[in-house]
DOKOL-220069 format. One record per residue (C-alpha): residue number from 0; chain; x, y, z. Coordinates in pm, whole numbers. Example, Ala and Ser with C-alpha at 12.3 -4.5 7.8 and 13.67 -1.06 7.14 Angstrom:
@num:0, chaine:A, u:1230, v:-450, w:780
@num:1, chaine:A, u:1367, v:-106, w:714
end
This chain:
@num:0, chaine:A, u:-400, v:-3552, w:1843
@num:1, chaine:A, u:-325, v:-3141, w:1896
@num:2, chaine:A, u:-591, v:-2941, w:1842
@num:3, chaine:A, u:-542, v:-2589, w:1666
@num:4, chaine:A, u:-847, v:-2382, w:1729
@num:5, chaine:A, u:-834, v:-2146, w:1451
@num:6, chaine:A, u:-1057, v:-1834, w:1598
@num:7, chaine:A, u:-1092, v:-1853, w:1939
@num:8, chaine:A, u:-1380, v:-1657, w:1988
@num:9, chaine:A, u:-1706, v:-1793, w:2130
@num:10, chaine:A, u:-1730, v:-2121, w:1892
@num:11, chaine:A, u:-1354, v:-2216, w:1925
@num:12, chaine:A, u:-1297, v:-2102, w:2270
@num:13, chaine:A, u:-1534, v:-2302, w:2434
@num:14, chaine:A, u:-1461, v:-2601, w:2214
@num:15, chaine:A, u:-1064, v:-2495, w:2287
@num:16, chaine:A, u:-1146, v:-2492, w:2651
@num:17, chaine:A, u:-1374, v:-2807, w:2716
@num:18, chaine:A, u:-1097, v:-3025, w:2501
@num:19, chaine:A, u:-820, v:-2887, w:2738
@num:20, chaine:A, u:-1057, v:-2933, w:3026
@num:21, chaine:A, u:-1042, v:-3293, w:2961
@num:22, chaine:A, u:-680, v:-3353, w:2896
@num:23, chaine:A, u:-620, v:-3263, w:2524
@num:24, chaine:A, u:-352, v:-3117, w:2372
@num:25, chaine:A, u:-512, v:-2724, w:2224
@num:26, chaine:A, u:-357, v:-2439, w:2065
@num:27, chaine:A, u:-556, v:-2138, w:2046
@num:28, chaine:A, u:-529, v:-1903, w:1773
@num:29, chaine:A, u:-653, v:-1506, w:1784
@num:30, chaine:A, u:-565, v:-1148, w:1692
@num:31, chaine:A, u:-581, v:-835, w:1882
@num:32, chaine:A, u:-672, v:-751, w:2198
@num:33, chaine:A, u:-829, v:-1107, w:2267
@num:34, chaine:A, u:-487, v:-1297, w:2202
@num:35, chaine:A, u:-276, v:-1057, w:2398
@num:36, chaine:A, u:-565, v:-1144, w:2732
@num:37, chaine:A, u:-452, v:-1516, w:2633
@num:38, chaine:A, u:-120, v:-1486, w:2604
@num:39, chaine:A, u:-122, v:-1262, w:2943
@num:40, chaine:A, u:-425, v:-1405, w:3168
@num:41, chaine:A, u:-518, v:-1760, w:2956
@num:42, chaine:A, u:-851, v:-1828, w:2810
@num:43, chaine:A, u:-1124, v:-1762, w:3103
@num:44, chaine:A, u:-1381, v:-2022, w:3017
@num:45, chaine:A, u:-1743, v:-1936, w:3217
@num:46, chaine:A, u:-1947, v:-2265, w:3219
@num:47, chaine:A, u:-2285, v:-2335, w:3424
@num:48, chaine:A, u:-2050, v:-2487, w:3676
@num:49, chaine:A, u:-1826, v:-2174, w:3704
@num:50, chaine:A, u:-1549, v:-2015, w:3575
@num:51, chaine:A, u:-1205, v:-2197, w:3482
@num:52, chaine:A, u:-872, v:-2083, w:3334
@num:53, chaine:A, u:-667, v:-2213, w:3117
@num:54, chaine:A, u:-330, v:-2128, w:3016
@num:55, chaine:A, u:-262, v:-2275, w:2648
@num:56, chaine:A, u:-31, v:-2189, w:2392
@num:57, chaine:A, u:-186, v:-1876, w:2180
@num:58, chaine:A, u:-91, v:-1794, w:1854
@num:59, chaine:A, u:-154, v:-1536, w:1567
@num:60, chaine:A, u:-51, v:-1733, w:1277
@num:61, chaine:A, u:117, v:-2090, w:1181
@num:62, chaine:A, u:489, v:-1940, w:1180
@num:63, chaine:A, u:494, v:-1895, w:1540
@num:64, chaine:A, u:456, v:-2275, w:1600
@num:65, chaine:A, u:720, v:-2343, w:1339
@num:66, chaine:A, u:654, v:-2714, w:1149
@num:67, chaine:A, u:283, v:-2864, w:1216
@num:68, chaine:A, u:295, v:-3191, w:1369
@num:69, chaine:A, u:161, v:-3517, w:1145
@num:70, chaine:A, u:-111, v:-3574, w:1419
@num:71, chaine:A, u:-243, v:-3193, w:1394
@num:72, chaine:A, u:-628, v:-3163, w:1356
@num:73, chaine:A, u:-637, v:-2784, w:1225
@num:74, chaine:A, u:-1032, v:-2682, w:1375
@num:75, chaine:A, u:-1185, v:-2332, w:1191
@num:76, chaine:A, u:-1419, v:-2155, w:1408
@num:77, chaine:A, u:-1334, v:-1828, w:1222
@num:78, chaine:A, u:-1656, v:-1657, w:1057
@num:79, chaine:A, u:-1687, v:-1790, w:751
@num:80, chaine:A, u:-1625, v:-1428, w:567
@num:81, chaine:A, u:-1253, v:-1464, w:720
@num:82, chaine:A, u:-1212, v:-1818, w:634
@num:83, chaine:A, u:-1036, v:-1776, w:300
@num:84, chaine:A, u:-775, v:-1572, w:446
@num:85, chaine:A, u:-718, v:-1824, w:718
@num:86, chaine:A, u:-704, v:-2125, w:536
@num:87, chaine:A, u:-413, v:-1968, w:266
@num:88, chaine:A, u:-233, v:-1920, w:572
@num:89, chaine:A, u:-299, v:-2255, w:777
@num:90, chaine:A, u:-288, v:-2468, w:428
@num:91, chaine:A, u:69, v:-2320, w:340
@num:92, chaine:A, u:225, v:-2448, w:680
@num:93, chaine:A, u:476, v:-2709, w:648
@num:94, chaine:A, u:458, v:-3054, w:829
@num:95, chaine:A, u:708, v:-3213, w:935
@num:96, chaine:A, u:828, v:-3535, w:715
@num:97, chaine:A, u:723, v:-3337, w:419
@num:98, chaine:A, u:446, v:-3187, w:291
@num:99, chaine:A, u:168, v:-2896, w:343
@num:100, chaine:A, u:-90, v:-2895, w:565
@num:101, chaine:A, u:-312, v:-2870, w:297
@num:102, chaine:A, u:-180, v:-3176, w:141
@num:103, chaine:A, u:-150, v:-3382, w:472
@num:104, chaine:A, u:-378, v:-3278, w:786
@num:105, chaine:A, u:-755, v:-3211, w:831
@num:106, chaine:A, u:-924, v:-2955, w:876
@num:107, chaine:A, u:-1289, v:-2967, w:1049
@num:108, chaine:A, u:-1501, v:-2631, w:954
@num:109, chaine:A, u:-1715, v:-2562, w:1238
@num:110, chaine:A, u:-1939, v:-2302, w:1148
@num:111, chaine:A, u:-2231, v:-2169, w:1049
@num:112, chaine:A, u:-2331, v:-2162, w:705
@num:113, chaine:A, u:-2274, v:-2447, w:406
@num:114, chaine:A, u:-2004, v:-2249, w:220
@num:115, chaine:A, u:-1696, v:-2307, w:470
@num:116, chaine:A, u:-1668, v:-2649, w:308
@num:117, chaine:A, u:-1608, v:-2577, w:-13
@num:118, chaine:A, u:-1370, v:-2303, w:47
@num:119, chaine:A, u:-1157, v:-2572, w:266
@num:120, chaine:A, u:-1201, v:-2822, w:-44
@num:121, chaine:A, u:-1027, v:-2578, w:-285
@num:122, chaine:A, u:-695, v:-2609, w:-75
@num:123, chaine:A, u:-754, v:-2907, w:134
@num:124, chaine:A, u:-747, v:-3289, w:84
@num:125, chaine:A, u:-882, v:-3390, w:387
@num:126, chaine:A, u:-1239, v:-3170, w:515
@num:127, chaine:A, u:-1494, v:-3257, w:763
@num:128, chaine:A, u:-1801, v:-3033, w:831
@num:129, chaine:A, u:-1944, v:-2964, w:1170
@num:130, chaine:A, u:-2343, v:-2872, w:1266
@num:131, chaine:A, u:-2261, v:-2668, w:1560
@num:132, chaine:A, u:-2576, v:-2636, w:1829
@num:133, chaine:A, u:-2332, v:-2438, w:2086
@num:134, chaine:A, u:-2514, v:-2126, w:2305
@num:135, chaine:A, u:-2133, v:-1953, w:2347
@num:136, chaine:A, u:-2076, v:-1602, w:2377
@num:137, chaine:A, u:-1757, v:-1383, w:2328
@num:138, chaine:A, u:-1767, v:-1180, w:2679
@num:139, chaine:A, u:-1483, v:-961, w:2653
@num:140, chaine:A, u:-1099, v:-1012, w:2494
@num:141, chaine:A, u:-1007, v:-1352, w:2720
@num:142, chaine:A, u:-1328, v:-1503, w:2848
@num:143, chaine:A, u:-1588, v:-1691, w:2680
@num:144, chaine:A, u:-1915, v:-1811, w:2814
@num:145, chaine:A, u:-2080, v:-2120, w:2728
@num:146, chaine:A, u:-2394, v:-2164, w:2881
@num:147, chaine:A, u:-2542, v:-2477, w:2769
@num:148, chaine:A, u:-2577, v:-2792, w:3041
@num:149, chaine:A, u:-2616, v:-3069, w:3078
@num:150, chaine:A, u:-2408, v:-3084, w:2768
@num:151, chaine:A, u:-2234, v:-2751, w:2631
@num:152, chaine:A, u:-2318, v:-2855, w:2290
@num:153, chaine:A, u:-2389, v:-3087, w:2016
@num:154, chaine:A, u:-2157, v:-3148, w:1680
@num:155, chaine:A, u:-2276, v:-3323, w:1426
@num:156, chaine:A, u:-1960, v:-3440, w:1237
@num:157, chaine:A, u:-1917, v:-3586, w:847
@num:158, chaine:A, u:-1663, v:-3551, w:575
@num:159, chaine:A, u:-1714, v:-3284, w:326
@num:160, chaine:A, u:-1900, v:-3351, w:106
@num:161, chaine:A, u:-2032, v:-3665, w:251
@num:162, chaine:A, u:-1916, v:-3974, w:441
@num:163, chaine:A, u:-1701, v:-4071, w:758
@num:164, chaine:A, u:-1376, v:-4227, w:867
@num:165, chaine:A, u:-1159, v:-4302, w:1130
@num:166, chaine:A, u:-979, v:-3981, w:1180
@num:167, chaine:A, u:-1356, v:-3829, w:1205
@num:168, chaine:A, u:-1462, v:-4136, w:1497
@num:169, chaine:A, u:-1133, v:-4021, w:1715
@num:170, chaine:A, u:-1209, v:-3663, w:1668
@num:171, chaine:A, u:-1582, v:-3748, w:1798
@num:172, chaine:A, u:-1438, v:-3999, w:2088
@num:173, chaine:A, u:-1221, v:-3673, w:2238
@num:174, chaine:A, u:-1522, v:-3459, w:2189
@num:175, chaine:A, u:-1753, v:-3663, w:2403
@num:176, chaine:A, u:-1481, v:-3693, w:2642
@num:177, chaine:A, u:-1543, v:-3284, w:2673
@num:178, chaine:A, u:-1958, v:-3259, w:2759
@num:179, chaine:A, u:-1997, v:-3231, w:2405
@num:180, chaine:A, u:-2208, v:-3493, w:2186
@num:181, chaine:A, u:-2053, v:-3527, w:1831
@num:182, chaine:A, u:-2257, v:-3815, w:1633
@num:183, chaine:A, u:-2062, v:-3901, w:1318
@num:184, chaine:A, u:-2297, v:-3891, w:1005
@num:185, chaine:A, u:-2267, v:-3987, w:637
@num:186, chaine:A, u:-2439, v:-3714, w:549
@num:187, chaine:A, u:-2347, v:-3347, w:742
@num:188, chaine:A, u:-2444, v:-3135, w:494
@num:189, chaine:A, u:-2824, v:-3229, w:535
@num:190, chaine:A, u:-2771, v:-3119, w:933
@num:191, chaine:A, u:-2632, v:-2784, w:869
@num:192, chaine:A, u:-2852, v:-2698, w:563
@num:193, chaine:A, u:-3100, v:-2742, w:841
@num:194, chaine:A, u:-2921, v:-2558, w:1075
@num:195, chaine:A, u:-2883, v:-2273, w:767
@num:196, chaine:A, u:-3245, v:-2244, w:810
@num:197, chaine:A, u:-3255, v:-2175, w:1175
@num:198, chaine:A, u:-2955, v:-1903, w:1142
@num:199, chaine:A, u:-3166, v:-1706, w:917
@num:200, chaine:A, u:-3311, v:-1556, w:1235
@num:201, chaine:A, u:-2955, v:-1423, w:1329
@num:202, chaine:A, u:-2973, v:-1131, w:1107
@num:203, chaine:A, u:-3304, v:-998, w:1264
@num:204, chaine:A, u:-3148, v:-1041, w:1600
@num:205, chaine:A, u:-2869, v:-829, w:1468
@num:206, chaine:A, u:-3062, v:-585, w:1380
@num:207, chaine:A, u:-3364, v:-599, w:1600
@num:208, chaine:A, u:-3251, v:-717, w:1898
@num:209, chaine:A, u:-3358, v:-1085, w:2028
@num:210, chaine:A, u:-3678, v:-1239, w:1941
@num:211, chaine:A, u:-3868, v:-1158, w:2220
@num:212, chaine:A, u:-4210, v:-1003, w:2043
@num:213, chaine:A, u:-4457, v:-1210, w:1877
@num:214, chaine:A, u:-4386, v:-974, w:1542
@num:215, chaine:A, u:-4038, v:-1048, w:1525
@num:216, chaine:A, u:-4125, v:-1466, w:1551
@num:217, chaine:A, u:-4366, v:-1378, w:1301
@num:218, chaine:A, u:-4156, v:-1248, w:1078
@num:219, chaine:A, u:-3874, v:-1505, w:1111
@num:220, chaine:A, u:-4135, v:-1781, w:1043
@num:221, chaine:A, u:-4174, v:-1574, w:711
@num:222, chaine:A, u:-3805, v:-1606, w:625
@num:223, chaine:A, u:-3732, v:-1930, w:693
@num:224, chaine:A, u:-4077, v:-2015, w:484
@num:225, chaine:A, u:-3861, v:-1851, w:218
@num:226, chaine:A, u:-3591, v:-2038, w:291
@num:227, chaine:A, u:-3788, v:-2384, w:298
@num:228, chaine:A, u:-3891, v:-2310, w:-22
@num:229, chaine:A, u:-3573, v:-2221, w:-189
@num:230, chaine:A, u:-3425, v:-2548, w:-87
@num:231, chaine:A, u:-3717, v:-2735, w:-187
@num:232, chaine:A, u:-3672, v:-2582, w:-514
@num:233, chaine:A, u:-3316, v:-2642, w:-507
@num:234, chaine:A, u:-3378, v:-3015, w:-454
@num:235, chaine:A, u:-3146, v:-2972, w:-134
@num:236, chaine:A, u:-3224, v:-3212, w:125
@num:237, chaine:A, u:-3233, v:-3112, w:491
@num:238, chaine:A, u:-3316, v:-3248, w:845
@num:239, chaine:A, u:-3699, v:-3187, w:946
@num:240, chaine:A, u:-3774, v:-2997, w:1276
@num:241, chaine:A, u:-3881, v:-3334, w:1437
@num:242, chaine:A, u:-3625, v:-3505, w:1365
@num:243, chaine:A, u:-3357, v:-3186, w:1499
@num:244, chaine:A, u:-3623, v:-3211, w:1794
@num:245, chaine:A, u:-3514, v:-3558, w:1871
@num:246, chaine:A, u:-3166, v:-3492, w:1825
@num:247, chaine:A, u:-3153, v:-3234, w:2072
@num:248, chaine:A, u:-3432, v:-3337, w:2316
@num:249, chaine:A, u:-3319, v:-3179, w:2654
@num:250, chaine:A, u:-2957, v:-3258, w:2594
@num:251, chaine:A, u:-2850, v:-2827, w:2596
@num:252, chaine:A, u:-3057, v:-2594, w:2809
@num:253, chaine:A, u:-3020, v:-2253, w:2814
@num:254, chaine:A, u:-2862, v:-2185, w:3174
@num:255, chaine:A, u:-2752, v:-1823, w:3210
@num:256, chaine:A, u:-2479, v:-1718, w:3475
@num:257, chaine:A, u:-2597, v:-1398, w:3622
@num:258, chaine:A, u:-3001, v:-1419, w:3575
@num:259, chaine:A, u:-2983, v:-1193, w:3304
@num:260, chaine:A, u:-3140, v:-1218, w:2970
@num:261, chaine:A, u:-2976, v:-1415, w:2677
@num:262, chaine:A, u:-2775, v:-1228, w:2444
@num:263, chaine:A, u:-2758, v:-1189, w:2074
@num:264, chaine:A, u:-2629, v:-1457, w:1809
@num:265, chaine:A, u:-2329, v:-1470, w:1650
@num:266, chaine:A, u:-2415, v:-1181, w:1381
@num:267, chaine:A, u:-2553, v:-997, w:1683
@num:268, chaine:A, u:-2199, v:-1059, w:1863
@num:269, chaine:A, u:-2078, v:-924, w:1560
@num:270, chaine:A, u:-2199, v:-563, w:1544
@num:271, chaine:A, u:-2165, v:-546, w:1945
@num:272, chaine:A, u:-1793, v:-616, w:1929
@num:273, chaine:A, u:-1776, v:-355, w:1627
@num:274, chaine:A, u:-1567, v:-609, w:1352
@num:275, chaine:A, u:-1752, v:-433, w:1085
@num:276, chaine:A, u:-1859, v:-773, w:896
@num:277, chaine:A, u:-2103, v:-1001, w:952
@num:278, chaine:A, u:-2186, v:-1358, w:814
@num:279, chaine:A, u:-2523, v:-1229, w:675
@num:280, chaine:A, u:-2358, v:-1301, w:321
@num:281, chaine:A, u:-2356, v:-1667, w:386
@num:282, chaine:A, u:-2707, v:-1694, w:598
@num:283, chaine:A, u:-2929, v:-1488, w:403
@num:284, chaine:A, u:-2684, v:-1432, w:118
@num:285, chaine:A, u:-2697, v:-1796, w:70
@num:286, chaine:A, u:-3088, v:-1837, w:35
@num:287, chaine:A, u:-3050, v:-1512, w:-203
@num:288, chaine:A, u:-2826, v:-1698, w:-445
@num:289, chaine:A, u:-3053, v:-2055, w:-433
@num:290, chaine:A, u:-3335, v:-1830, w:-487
@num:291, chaine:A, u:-3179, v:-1648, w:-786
@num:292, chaine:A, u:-3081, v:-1949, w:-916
@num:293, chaine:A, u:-3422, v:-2153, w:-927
@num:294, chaine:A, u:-3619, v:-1908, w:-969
@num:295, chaine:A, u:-3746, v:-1845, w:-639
@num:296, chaine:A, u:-3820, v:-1481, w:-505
@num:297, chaine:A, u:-3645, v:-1416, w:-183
@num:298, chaine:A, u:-3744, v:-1048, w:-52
@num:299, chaine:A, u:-3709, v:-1121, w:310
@num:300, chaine:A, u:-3325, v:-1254, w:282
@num:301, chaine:A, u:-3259, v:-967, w:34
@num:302, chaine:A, u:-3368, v:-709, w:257
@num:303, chaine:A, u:-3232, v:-871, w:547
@num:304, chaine:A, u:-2833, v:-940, w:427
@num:305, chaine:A, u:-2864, v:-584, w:289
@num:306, chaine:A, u:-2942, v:-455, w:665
@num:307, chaine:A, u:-2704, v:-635, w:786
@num:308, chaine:A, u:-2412, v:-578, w:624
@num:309, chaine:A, u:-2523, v:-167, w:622
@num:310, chaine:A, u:-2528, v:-216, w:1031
@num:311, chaine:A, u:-2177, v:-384, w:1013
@num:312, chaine:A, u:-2022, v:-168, w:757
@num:313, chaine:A, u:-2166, v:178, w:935
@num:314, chaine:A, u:-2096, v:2, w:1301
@num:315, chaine:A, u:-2440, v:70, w:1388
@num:316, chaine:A, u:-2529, v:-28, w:1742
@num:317, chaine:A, u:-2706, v:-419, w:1739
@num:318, chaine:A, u:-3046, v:-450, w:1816
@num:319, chaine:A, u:-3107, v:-38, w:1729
@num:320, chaine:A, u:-3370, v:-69, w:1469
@num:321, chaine:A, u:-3768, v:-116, w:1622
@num:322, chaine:A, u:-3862, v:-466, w:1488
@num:323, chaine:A, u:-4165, v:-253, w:1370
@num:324, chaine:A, u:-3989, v:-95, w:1158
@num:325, chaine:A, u:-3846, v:-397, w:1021
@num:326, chaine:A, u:-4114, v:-549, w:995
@num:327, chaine:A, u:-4230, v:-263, w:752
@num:328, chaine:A, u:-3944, v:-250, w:519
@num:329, chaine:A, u:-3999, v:-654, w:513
@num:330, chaine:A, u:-4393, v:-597, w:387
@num:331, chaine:A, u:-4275, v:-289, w:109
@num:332, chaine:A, u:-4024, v:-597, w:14
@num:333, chaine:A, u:-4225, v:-856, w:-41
@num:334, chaine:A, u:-4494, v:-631, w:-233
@num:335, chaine:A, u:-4225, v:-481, w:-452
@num:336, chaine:A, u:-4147, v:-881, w:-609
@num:337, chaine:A, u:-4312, v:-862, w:-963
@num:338, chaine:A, u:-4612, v:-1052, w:-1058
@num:339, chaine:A, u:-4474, v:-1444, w:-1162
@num:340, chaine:A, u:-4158, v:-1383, w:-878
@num:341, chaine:A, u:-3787, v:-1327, w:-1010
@num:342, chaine:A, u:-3693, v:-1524, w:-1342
@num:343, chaine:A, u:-3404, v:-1786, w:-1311
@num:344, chaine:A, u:-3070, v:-1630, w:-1480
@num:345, chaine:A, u:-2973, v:-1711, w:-1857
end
């Protein structure tokens, strides 16, 4: 199978990178600055046991590599606020022997978030969903650092909106050919609606800086208590922290390069490459619209996809605002909720 890596940025360039690494057939697709460095240098991939290059075929778009090919496994690693745009464009592409790609190849949504998977399902027949546990970070237009070892990173891998197959078992044999561990479960959405929980930290690293205080853990213990309960209310299940615990064990450590300290998220990768979006909309955003509709008051998501997308939209540096501070405007929040929480819309 050919792999098209549909954003490679951190996510898809080190997933890009290890597949090519171990003798698969990749096609990386970018915009900008970072796909003229491929097309010109090849994707620089930084790993605990050293840089590698590798020159691959980099595209903007579908057109450029003319009909898709029946055995095509079309990977999104795009943020998911740019995956609607990407999949009109990927799903249009004709196959050859007939037929869209849409209609006739899958597409595995690797990213954050539980909304990817029903955009793809709109357009697509054929959509697997990916937990992604992958410490990668977009360095500079080219090179991509993935720091994790012994293994750069675990996938959990099911069909949307539940089940497995075949195609998914091959995709998961080449994976674990490339120091990744992709277990193939009946039930993904569970994983990454756990995973949701843990990403609801990104947008205080965004806009606080990493959680290195005991007030900033504090307060994302608050918001993911908010989270918890939304889902619970929801009657959404989702992997326990024991049982993610297990999963992991001491599979991924944290191993950086240059003995400096770790780095933002992907939001906070976000605002310090200056896109001017952010995937607070589906983090937060999506414990916001659970919350609104059960019932559930959610102050601390509210105020912190509102942040968010003001530091994105304005281009405000990452990290900029005192987690003090924040940790203010997230008390006025939660005592501003009415007596009896927010009523469940009519």
């Amino acid at each position: 199978m050919r792999y098209i890596i549909i954003g490679a940025g951190a996510v898809g360039g080190a997933v890009g990178g290890r597949l090519a690494e171990a003798g698969h057939e990749v096609v990386l697709v970018a915009r900008g600055a970072h796909l003229t460095a491929l097309r010109a240098d090849g994707l620089r991939l930084v790993t605990p046991e050293g840089p590698r290059v590798h020159r691959l075929p980099a595209v903007a778009g579908p057109a450029e590599l003319g009909e898709l090919r029946p055995d095509d496994v079309l990977v999104l690693t795009v943020k998911t606020q740019d995956g609607e745009a990407a999949l009109g464009d990927w799903g249009a592409a004709p196959v050859a022997g007939g037929g869209s790609a849409a209609e006739r190849l899958p597409v595995v949504c690797a990213q954050n978030g539980v909304e990817s998977g029903r955009l793809a399902l709109r357009r697509f027949r054929r959509v697997y969903g990916v937990c992604v546990w992958l410490p990668a970070t977009f360095v500079e237009p080219g090179t991509v650092a993935a720091a994790g070892t012994p293994l750069t990173g675990i996938l959990h891998l099911g069909r949307y909106p539940d089940g497995t197959d075949d195609t998914l078992r091959r995709i998961a044999a080449d994976l674990e050919t490339a120091h990744f561990e992709a277990p193939v479960v009946p039930d993904v959405a569970r994983w990454q609606y756990a995973k949701l929980l843990g990403n609801l930290t990104n947008a205080i690293e965004a806009v606080s800086g990493v959680l290195t205080s005991e007030a900033g853990r504090e307060l994302f213990t608050r918001v993911r208590a908010e989270g918890t309960a939304v889902l619970d209310a929801a009657g959404i299940a989702y992997a326990g922290e024991e049982e993610q615990a297990a999963a992991r064990g001491d599979k991924i450590t944290f191993k950086p390069f240059d003995g400096s300290p770790r780095r933002g998220g992907s939001s906070w990768q976000s605002l310090d490459r200056g896109t001017g979006t952010i995937e607070a909309d589906y983090l937060n955003g999506e414990i916001a619209l659970l919350g609104r509709l059960h019932g559930v008051p959610t102050p601390l998501n509210d105020l912190l996809q509102r942040l968010a997308n003001t530091f994105a939209r304005e281009r405000r540096p990452a990290g900029s605002m005192p987690v003090t501070e924040l940790v203010r405007r997230a008390d006025e929040a939660v005592a501003s909720v009415p007596e009896g929480g927010a009523p469940r819309p009519r």
